[in-house]
C-alpha positions in Angstrom: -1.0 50.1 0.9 -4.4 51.6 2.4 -3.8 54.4 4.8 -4.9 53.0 8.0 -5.0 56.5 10.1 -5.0 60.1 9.4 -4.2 63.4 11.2 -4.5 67.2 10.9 -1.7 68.9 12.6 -1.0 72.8 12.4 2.2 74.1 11.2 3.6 76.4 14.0 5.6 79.1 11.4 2.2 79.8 9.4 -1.0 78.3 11.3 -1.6 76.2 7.9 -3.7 72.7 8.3 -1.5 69.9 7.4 -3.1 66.2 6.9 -0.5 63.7 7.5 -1.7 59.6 6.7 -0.4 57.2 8.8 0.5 53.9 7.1 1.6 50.1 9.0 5.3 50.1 8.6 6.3 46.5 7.3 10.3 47.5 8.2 9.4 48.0 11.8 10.1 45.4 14.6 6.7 44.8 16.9 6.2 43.0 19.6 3.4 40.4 20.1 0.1 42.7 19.2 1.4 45.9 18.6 1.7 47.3 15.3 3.7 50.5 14.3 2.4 53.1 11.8 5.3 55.2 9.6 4.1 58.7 8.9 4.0 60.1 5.3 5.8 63.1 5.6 5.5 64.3 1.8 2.8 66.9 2.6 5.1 68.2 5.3 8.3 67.9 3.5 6.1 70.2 0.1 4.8 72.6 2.4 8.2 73.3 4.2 9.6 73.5 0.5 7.5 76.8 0.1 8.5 80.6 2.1 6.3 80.9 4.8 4.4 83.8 5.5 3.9 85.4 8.7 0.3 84.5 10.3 0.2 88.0 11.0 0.0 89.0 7.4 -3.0 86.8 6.7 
């Protein structure tokens, strides 16, 4: 399915850019007009997978 919305959030422990894509999410229940976008939180679940560094050691 097409990635219908993207955003670039910062991770607090390390300052690192994070792009997250925002898909519809066919599970979800919406009312008349409204959809409901689901997060893909792979890049967030990798990067928390990894130490983090202190920003001050950059």
């Amino acid at each position: 399915m097409a990635a219908l919305g993207k955003a670039t959030i910062t991770c607090p422990g390390c300052s690192e850019p994070l792009d997250l894509t925002m898909r519809l999410d066919p599970g979800a229940k919406a009312g008349p007009g409204e959809i409901v976008l689901k997060v893909d939180r792979s890049i967030v679940d990798e990067h928390l997978a990894v130490a983090h560094r202190d920003p001050a050691d950059s």
